[in-house]
C-alpha positions in Angstrom: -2.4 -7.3 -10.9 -0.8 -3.8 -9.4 0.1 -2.6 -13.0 -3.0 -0.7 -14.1 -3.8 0.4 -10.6 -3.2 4.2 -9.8 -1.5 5.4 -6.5 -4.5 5.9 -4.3 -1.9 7.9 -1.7 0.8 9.9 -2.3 3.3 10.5 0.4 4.3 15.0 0.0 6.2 17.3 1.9 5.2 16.3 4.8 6.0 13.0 4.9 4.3 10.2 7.1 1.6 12.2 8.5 -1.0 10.4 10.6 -3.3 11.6 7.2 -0.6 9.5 5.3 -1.4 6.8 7.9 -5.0 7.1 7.9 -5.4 7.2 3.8 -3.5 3.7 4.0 -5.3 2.2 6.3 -8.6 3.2 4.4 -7.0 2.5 1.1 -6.1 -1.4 2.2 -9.0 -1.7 3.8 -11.2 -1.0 0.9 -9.2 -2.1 -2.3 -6.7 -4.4 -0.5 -3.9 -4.3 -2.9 -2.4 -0.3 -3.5 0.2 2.1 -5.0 1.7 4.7 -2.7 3.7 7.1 -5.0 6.3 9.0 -3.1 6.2 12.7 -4.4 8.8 14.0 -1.4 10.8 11.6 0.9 12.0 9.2 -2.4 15.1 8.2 -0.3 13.6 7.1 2.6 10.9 5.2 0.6 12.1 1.3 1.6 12.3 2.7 5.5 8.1 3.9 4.8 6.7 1.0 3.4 8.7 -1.1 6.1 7.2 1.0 8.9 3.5 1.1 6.7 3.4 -2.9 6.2 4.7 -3.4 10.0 2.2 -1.2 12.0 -0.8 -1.9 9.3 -0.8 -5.5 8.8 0.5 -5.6 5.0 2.6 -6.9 2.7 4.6 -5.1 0.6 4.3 -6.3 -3.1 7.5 -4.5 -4.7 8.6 -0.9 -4.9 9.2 0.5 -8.8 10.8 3.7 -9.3 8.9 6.0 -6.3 5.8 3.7 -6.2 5.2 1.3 -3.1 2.6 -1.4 -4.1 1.1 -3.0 -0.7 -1.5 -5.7 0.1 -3.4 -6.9 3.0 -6.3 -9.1 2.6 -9.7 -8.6 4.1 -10.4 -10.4 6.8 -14.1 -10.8 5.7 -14.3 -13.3 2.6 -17.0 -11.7 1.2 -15.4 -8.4 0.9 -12.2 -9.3 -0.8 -11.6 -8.2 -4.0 -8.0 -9.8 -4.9 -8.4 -12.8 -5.3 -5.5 -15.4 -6.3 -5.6 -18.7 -7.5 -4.5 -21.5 -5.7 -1.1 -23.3 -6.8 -0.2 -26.1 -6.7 
């Protein structure tokens, strides 16, 4: 599902900045499932998205090259746009 998504944040210079935080938050809020692309701070990418899906409430989907793909559900049913089947 995260393949033909573009990164909606990308983490720079300055690392995990509360703007970094902020644009997540938004981002997950409002699309649910995202890319994070990690232009600076590629080393320390595992340690980010482990801080990002602890603090915000996510899930982290997989990590592939410098993209982080996270998802967190919205709480209101109505509002969610992933949506998977059931199994069995």
């Amino acid at each position: 599902m995260a393949h033909g998504l573009n990164p909606v944040v990308m983490v720079g210079k300055n690392g995990l900045t509360d703007g970094v935080w902020q644009a997540v938050d938004e981002a997950l809020e409002n699309h649910e499932l995202i890319k994070i692309k990690f232009i600076d701070f590629k080393d320390s990418k595992q340690e980010i998205a482990g801080q990002l899906t602890k603090t915000l409430s996510a899930e982290l989907i997989g990590i592939i090259g410098n993209i982080v793909i996270l998802y967190r559900q919205n709480p209101d049913e109505e509002k969610r746009i992933v949506i998977f089947e059931k199994t069995r």
